[in-house]
C-alpha positions in Angstrom: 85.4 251.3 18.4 84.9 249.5 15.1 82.2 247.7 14.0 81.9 243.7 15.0 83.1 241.4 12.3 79.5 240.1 10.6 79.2 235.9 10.9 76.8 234.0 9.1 77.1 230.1 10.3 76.2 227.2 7.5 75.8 224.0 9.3 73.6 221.0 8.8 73.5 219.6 12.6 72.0 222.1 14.9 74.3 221.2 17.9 77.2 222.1 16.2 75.8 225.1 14.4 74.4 226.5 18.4 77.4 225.9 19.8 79.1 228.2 17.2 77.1 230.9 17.4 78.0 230.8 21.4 81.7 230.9 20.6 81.3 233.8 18.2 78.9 235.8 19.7 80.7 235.6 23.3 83.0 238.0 21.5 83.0 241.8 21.5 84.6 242.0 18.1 82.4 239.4 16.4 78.9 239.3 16.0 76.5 236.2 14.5 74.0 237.7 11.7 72.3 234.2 10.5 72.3 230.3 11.0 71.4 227.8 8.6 71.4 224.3 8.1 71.5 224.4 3.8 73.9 225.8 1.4 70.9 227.2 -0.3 70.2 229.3 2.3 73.8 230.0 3.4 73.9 231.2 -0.2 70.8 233.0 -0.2 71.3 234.6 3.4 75.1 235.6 2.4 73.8 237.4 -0.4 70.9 239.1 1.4 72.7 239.7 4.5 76.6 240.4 3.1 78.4 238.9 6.4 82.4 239.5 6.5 82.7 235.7 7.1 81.0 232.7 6.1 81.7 229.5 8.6 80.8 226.7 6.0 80.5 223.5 6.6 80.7 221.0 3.2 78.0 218.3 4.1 74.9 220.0 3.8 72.0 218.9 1.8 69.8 220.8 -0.9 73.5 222.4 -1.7 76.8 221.4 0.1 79.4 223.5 0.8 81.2 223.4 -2.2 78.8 224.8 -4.4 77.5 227.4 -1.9 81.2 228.5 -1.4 81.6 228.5 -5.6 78.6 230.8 -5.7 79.8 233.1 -2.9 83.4 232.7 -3.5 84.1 231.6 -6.8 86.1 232.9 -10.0 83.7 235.6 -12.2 81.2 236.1 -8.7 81.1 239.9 -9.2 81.2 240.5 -5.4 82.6 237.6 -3.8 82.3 236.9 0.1 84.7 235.3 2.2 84.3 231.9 3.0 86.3 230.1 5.7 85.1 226.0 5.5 84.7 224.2 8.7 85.7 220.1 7.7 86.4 216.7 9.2 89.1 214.7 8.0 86.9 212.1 6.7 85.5 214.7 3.9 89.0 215.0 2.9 88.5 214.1 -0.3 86.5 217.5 -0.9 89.4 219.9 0.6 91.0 220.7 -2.5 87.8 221.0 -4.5 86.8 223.8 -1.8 90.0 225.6 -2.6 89.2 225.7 -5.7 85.7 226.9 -5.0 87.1 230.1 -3.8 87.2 229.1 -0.1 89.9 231.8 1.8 90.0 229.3 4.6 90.6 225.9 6.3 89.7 224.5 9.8 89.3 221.0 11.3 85.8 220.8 13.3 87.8 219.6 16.6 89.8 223.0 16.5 90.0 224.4 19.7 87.8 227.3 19.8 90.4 229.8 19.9 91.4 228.6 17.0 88.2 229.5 15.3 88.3 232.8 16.4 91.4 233.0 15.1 90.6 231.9 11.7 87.0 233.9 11.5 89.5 237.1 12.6 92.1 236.2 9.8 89.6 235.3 6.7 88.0 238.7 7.9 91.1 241.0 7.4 91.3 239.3 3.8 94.2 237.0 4.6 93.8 233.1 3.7 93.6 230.8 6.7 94.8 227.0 6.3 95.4 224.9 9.5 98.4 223.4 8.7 97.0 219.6 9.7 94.8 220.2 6.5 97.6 221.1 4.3 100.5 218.8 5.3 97.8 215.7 5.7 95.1 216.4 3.3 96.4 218.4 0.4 99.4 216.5 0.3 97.4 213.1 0.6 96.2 214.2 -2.8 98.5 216.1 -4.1 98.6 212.8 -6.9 95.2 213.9 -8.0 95.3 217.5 -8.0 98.2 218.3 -10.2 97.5 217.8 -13.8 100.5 218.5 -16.3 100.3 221.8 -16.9 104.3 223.1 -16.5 107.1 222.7 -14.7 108.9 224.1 -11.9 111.4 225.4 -14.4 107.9 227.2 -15.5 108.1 229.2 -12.7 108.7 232.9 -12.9 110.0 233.2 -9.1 114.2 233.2 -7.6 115.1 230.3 -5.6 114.6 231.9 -2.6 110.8 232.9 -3.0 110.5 229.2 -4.7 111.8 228.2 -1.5 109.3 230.2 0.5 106.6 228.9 -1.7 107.5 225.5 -0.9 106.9 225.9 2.7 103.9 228.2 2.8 102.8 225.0 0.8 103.9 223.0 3.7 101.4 225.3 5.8 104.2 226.9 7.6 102.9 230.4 9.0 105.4 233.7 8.3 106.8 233.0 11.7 107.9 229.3 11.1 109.0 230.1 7.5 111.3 232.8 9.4 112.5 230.2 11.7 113.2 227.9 8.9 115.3 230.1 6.8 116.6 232.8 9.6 115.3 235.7 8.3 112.6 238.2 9.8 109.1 237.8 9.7 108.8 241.3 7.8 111.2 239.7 5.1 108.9 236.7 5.0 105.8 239.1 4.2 107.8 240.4 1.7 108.6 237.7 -0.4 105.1 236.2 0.5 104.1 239.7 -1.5 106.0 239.3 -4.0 104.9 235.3 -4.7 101.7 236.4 -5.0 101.7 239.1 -7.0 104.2 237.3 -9.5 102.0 234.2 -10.0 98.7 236.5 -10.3 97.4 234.7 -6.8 95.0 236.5 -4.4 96.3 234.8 -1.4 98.2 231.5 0.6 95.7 229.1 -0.1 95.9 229.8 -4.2 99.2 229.7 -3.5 99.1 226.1 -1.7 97.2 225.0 -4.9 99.7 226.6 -7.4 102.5 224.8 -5.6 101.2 221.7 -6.0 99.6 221.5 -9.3 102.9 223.1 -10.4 104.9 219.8 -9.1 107.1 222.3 -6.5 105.8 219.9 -3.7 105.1 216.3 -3.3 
C-alpha cells in the first residue's frame, strides 16, 4: 500500500480549518500533517514539513494566500510545493493573481466534500485542478483585466484543432467534456492536451487557462 497523500491545511477561521482536517483525515489515502490559521506559518510549516498538498485559503492575515502560495509555488522557488487554493466568490478579484502565484489548483469553499477530495487527489498526482464555476465565472469575469497586449492569436504556435482544444480547456471543460464536444476519445484529448502544453512551454491546465486568455483566444 502506498503512502497517504501528506495535507497541510491554511485557514484563518478554525471551524472551517477543523472541519477540513475531518474530511481529509477520514480518508485512508490522505493524511493531515499541520493546521494553521497564517500564511506565515502555512509557509513556514510547508517548508519544514514538505506536504504533497497545500489547502490554502487567500484571506489570511500576517500573509494571505497569495503570497504564501508565490513563496511555495512561484516561478524561480527551487523546490516548489503544490498548492490547491480554497476561495469564495467574493475574493474573486484575487483568482487570477493566485494563478499567477503558482497555485496548481481551484475550488469554491461550498464544494461538496467529495469534491475536495477530488481536487487534494488531482493537485497530488501533479495535474492542475480548476472547478469549472471558477473559470467560466471568475476568470472570464476578468478576463478584461488580465490580458495585456502581448500577441495575437495568430501568435500562436498550435493547429486549429489543439487551438480549439485550448479554447475549451480555457472554458474549464474536463478531457471528458472536451471529448464530448468534439467526438473524439478521451485518450486523443490527453494527447493534444500534451502536446498544448509542451508547445507553449506550460506546466499544466491552469497556465494554460491564463495563456488562453492573456493571448485573446477567449473572451
Amino acid at each position: 500500500m502506498s503512502a497517504p497523500v501528506r495535507v497541510l491545511i491554511c485557514d484563518d477561521q478554525a471551524l472551517i480549518r477543523t472541519g477540513l482536517a475531518t474530511i481529509v483525515d477520514a480518508q485512508p489515502d490522505l493524511e493531515v500533517v499541520g493546521e494553521c490559521g497564517d500564511g506565515r506559518s502555512g509557509v513556514d510549516l510547508a517548508r519544514e514539513l514538505r506536504p504533497d498538498v497545500v489547502v490554502m485559503d487567500i484571506r489570511m492575515p500576517v500573509l494571505d494566500g497569495l503570497e504564501a502560495t508565490r513563496l511555495l509555488a512561484g516561478a524561480g522557488v527551487e523546490h516548489p510545493v503544490k498548492v490547491l487554493v480554497v476561495t469564495t466568490f467574493n475574493l474573486d478579484e484575487y483568482v487570477y493573481e493566485a494563478l499567477r502565484a503558482g497555485a496548481s489548483g481551484f475550488l469554491l469553499k461550498d464544494a461538496p466534500p467529495d469534491r475536495l477530495l477530488h481536487g487534494i487527489r488531482t493537485v497530488a498526482l501533479g495535474a492542475a485542478l480548476l472547478d469549472p464555476d471558477v473559470t467560466r465565472r471568475l476568470v472570464g469575469r476578468y478576463a478584461a483585466r488580465i490580458r495585456p497586449a502581448e500577441g495575437t492569436p495568430g501568435d500562436v504556435p498550435l493547429t486549429p484543432r489543439e487551438m480549439e482544444v485550448l479554447r475549451l480547456i480555457a472554458d474549464g471543460l474536463s478531457n471528458s467534456e472536451i471529448a464530448a464536444a468534439l467526438v473524439i476519445s478521451p485518450e486523443t484529448v490527453k494527447t493534444f492536451v500534451s502536446r498544448i502544453l509542451t508547445k507553449l512551454d506550460l506546466r499544466d491546465r491552469v497556465q494554460a487557462v491564463v495563456y488562453a486568455y492573456r493571448h485573446g483566444l477567449v473572451t
